[in-house]
N, C-alpha and C positions, 0 to 999 in steps of 0.2 A: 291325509286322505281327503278332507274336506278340502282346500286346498284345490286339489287336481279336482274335484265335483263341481267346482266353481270354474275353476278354467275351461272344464269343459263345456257347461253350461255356457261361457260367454262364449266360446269358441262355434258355439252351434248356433247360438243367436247371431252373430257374427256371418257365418257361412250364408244363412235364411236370408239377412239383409243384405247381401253381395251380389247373392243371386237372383234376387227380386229387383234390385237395379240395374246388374249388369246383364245376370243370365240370361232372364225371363223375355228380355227383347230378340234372342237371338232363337229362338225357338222353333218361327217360320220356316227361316233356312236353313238351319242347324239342329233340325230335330235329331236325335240319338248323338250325336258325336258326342264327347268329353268337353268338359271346360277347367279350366283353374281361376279362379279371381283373384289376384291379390288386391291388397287393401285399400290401393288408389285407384282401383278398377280395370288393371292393364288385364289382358283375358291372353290365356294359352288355348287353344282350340286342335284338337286332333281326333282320330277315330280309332286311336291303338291308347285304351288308359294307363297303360304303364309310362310311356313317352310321353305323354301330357304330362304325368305326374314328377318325372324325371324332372323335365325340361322348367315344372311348376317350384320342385324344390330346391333346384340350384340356382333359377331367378330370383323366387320369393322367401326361402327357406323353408325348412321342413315348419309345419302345423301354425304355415303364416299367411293360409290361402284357401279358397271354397273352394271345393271340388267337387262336380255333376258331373252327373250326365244329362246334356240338353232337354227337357220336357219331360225328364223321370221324378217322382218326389223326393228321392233319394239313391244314393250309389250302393249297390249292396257287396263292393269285394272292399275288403278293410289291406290295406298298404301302409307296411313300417320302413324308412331308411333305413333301419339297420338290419331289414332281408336283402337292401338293394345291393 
């Protein structure tokens, strides 16, 4: 269990510093859409967040990538691949 406490912990530190380089500039014109980051900053961008997250986990893989919503502090609907 400690284990996955730590993974997640980086995973979240991880997501913060994605979206603080990649997100955060898209803000202006992309207020409310969805974003995906993966980890060499490529960005999936849409307004429907299941298809961003789709399109996010079969690019980057499942829980390989930040996911916002453009100028929100955080996402509040939680999404597993294995409901998909």
């Amino acid at each position: 269990m400690a284990d996955l406490k730590v993974w997640v912990k980086n995973r979240a530190d991880e997501d913060v510093r994605l979206y603080e380089r990649y997100g955060k500039p898209l803000e202006r014109d992309h207020f409310g859409e969805y974003v995906a980051i993966g980890p060499d900053g490529e960005l999936i961008l849409g307004h429907d967040d299941l298809e961003v997250t789709q399109k996010a986990s079969a690019r980057f893989g499942s829980g390989s990538y930040a996911f916002r919503r453009v100028g929100y502090p955080w996402e509040e609907k939680w999404r597993s691949s294995r409901f998909s």
